[in-house]
GUTORGU-991102 format. One record per atom (N, C-alpha, C): residue number from 1; atom name; x, y, z. Coordinates in steps of 0.2 Angstrom, whole numbers, always signed. Each point is the difference from the previous one (the first is absolute). Layout:
BEGIN
[NUM "CA" [X Y Z]]
...
# end
This chain:
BEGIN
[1 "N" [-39 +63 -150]]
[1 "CA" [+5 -1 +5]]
[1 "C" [-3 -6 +4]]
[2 "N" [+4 -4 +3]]
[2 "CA" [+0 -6 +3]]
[2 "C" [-3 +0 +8]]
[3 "N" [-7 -3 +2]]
[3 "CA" [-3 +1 +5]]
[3 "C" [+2 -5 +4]]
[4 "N" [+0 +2 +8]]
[4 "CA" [+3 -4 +8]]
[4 "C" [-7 +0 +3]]
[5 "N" [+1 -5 +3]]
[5 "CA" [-7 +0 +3]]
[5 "C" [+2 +2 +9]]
[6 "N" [-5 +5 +0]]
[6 "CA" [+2 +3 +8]]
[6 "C" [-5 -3 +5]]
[7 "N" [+2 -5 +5]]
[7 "CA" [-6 -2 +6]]
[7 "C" [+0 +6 +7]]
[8 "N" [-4 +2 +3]]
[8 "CA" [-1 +4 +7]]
[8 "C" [-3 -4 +5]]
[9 "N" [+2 +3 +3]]
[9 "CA" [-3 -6 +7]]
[9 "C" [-1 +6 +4]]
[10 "N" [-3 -3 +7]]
[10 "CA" [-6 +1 +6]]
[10 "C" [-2 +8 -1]]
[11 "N" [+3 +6 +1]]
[11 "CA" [-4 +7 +0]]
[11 "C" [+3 +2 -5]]
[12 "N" [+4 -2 -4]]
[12 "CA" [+2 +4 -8]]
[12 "C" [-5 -3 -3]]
[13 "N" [-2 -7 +2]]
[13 "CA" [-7 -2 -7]]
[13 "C" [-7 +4 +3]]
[14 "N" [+2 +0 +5]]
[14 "CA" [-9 +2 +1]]
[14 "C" [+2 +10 -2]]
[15 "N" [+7 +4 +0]]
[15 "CA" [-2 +7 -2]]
[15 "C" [+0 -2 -7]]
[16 "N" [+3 -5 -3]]
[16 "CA" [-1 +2 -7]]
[16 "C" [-8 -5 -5]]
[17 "N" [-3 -2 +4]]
[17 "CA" [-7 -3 -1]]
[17 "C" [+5 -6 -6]]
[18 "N" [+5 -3 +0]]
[18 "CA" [+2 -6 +0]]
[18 "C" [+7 -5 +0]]
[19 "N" [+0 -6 -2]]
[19 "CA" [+4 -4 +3]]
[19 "C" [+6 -1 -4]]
[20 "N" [-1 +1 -7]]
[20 "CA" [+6 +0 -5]]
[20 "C" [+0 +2 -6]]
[21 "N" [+3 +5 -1]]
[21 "CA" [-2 +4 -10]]
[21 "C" [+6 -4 -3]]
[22 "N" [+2 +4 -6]]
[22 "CA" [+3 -1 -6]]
[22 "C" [+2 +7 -1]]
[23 "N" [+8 +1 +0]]
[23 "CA" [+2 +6 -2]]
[23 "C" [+6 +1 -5]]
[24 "N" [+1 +5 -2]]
[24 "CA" [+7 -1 -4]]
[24 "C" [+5 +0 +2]]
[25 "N" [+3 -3 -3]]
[25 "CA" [+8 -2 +7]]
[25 "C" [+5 +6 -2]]
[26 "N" [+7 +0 +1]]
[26 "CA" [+3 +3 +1]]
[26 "C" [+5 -1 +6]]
[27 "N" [+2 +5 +4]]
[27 "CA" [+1 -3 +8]]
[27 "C" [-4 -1 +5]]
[28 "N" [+3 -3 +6]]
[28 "CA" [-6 +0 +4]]
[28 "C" [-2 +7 +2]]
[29 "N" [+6 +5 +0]]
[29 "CA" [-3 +8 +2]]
[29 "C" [-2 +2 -4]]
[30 "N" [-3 -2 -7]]
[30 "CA" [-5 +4 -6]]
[30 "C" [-5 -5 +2]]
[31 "N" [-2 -6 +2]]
[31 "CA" [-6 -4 +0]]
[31 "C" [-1 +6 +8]]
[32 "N" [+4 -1 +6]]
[32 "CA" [-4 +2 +5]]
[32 "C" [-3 +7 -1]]
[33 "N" [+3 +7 -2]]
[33 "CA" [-1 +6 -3]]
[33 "C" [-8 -2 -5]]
[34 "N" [+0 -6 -4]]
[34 "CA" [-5 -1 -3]]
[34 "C" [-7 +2 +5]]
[35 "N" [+2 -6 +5]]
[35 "CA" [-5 -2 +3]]
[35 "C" [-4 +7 +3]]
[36 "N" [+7 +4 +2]]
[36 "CA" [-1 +8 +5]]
[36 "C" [-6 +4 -4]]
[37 "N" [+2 -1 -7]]
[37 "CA" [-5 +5 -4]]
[37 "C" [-5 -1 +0]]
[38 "N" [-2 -7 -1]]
[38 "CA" [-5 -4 -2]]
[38 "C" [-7 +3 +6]]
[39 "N" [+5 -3 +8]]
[39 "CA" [-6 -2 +6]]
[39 "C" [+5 +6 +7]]
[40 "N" [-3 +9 -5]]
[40 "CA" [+1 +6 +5]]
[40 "C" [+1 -4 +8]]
[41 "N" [+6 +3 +2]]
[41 "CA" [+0 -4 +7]]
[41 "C" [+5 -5 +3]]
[42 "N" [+0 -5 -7]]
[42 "CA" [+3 -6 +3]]
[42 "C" [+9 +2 -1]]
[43 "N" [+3 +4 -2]]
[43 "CA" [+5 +6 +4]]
[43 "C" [+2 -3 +6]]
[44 "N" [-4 +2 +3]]
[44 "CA" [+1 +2 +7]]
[44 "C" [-1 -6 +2]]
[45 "N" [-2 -5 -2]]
[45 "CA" [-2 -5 +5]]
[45 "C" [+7 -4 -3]]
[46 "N" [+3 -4 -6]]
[46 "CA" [+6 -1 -2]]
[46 "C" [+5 +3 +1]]
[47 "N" [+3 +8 +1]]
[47 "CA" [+7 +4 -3]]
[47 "C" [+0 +4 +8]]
[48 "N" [+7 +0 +0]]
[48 "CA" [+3 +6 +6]]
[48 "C" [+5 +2 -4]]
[49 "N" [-3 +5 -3]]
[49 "CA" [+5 +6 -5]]
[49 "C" [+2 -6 -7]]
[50 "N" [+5 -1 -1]]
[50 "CA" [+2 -1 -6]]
[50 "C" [+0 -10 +3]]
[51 "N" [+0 -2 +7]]
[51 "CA" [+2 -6 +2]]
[51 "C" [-9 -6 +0]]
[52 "N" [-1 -3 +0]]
[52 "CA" [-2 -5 +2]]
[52 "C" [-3 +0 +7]]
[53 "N" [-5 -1 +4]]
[53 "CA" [+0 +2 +8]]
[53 "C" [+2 -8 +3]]
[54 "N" [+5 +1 +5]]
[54 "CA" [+4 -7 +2]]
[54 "C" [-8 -5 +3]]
[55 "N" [-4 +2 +1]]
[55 "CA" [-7 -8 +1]]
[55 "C" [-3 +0 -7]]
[56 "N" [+3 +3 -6]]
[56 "CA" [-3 -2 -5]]
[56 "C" [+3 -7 -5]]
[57 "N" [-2 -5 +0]]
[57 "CA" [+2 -5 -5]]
[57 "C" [+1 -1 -6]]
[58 "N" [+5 +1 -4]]
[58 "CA" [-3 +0 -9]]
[58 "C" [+4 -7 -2]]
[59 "N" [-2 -5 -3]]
[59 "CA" [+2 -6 -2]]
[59 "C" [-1 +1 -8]]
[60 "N" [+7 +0 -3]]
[60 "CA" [+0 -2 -6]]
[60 "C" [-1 -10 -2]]
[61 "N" [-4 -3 -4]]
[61 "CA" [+2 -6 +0]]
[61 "C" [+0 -4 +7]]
[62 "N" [-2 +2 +5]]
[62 "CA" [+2 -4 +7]]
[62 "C" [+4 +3 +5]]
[63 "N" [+4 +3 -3]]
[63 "CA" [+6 +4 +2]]
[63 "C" [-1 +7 -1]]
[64 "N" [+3 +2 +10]]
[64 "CA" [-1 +8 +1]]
[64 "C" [+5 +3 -2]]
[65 "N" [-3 +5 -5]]
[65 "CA" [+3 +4 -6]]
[65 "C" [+8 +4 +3]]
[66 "N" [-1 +3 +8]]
[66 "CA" [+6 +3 +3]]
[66 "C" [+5 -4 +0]]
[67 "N" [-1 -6 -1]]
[67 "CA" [+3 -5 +3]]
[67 "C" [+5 -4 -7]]
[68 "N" [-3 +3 -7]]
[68 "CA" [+3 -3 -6]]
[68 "C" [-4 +6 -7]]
[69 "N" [+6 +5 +2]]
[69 "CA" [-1 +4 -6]]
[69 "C" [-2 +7 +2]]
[70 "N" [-6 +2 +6]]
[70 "CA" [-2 +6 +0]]
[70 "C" [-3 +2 -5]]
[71 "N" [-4 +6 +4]]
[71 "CA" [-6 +3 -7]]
[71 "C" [+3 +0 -6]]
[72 "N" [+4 -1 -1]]
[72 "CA" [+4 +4 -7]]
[72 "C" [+0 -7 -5]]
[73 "N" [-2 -7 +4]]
[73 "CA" [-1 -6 -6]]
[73 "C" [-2 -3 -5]]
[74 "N" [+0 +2 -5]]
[74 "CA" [-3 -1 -6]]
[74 "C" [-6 -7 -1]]
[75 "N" [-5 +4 -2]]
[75 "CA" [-4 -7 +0]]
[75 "C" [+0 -2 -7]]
[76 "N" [-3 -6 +0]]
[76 "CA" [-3 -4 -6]]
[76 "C" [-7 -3 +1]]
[77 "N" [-1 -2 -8]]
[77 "CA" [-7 -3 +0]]
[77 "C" [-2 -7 +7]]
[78 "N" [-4 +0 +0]]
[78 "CA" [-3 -4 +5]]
[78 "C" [+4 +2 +8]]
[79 "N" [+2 +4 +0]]
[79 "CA" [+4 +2 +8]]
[79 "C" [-7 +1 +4]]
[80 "N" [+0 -1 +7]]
[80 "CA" [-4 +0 +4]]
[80 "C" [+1 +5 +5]]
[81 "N" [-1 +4 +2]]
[81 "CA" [+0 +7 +8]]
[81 "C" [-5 -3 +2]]
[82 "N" [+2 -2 +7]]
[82 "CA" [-5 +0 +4]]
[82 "C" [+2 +5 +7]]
[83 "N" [-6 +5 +3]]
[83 "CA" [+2 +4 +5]]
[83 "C" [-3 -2 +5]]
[84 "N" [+3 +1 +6]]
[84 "CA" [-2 -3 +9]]
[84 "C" [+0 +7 +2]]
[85 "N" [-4 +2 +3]]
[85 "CA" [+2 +4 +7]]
[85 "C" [-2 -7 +6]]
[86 "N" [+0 +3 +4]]
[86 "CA" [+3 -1 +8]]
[86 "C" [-9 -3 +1]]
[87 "N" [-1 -8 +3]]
[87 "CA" [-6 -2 +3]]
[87 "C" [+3 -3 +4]]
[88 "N" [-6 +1 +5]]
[88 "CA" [+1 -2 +6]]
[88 "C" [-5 -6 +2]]
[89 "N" [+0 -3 +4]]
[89 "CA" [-5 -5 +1]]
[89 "C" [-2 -2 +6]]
[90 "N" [-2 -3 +4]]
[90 "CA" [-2 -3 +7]]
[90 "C" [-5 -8 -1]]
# end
């Protein structure tokens, strides 16, 4: 099966001790469920019930996933996920 390259950022990379794996594609809701099995937990910090949590970021390609195709979008080789939660700065 054809592998996506998934990036994490600020406390998604520090709960799952890193910055970007390689996973087998599918949709982006089999890559994030992937992720859930993978790192117990990260459920909760990504998903409110079957949705996405509205400060949560997922960019296919550059582009926020809700915003062109939704979890349900087919990936291919070389596709990129990258997930944001919510940083704050001063």
């Amino acid at each position: 099966m054809p592998k996506i390259r998934v990036k994490l950022f600020a406390n998604l990379r520090e709960f799952t001790g890193t910055k970007e794996l390689d996973v087998d594609s599918g949709t982006v809701r089999d890559v994030l469920q992937k992720l859930c099995r993978k790192f117990p937990g990260f459920e909760k910090m990504i998903f409110d019930g079957e949705k996405i949590k509205p400060y949560i970021n997922v960019f296919l390609n550059g582009m926020n996933v809700l915003d062109n195709g939704g979890l349900e979008t087919m990936l291919h080789t070389d596709d990129e996920i990258a997930i944001f939660p919510p940083v704050s700065g001063g």
